[in-house]
C-alpha positions, -999 to 999 in steps of 0.1 A, spaced: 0 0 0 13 33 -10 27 55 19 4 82 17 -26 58 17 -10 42 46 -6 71 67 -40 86 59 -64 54 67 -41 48 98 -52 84 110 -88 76 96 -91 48 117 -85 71 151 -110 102 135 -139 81 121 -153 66 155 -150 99 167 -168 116 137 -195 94 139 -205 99 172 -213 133 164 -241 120 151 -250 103 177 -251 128 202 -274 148 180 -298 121 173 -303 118 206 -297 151 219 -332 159 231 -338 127 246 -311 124 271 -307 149 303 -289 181 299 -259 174 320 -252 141 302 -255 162 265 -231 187 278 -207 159 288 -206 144 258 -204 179 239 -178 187 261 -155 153 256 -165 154 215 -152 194 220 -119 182 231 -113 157 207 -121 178 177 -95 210 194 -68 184 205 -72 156 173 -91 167 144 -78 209 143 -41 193 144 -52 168 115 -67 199 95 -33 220 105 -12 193 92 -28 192 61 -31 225 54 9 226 61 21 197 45 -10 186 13 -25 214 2 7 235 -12 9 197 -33 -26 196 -40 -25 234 -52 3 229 -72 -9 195 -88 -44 204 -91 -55 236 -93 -89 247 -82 -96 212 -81 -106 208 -44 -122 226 -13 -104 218 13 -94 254 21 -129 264 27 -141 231 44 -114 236 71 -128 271 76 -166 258 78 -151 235 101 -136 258 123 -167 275 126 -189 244 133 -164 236 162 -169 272 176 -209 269 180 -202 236 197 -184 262 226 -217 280 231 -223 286 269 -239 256 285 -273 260 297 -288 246 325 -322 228 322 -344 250 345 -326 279 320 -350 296 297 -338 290 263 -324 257 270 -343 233 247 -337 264 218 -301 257 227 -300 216 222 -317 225 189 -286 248 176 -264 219 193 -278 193 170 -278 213 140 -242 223 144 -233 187 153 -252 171 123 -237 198 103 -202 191 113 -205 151 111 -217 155 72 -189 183 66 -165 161 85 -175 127 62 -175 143 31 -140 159 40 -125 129 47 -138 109 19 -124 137 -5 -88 129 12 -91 94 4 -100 106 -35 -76 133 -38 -46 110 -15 -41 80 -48 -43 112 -75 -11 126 -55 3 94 -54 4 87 -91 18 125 -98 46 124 -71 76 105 -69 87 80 -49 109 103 -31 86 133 -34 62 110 -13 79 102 13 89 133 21 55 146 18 44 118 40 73 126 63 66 163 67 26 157 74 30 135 105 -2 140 120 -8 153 156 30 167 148 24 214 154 29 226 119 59 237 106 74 268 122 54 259 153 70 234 174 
């Protein structure tokens, strides 16, 4: 299996379970008590901030200058990240308790930002796995591996270690 392939379902593998369970918090979002919602908001918060951000931030570092280059207004990835970015912040909107007037209006904008990001976050990385054999074939052997080398997921970005 090529490198980049490799590297990417590897990381895949650790986002996916993750991903899908935003779903599942919204699906059930009006149907389970407050506190426990906010809990798993809060733990599906952390793991987008602290796993998926550094995924985008590695890609944007390390694949798209390539993927520019290569293929030129070919994909969207610039723009997902920042619709992604967004989606993440109105998951940090103040937490509300249940007695709290305007609570059940905020579970509502919860699940739509949740089901938002979980279709923006599937489609995203279903375009990696289109764009990631297109690179392969149009890179070298050695141009891949250092491309592969430099992205290093959960690595800062370069110039920020």
């Amino acid at each position: 299996m090529p490198l980049l392939t490799a590297q990417l379902r590897k990381e895949h593998a650790k986002l996916m379970p993750h991903v899908d369970e935003l779903r599942v918090i919204a699906d059930y979002a009006a149907e389970v008590p407050l506190a426990s919602l906010q809990e798993r908001l809060r733990r599906e918060h952390e793991f987008l901030v602290g796993e998926f951000v550094p995924h985008m931030e590695a890609e944007q570092a390390t694949l798209l200058p390539v993927m520019e280059e290569l293929l030129p207004d070919r994909h969207s990835f610039q723009h997902a990240h920042g619709e992604i970015r967004q989606l993440i912040a109105a998951l940090e909107q103040p937490r509300r308790s249940a007695a709290e007037p305007g609570a059940s209006e905020w579970v509502l904008g919860q699940r739509r930002a949740l089901y938002q990001l979980y279709a923006l976050l599937k489609v995203h990385l279903a375009e990696e796995k289109l764009y990631t054999p297109i690179l392969e074939r149009q890179l070298t052997a050695a141009q891949e591996t250092e491309l592969a080398a430099r992205l290093e997921f959960g690595a800062p970005p370069a110039g920020q270690e």
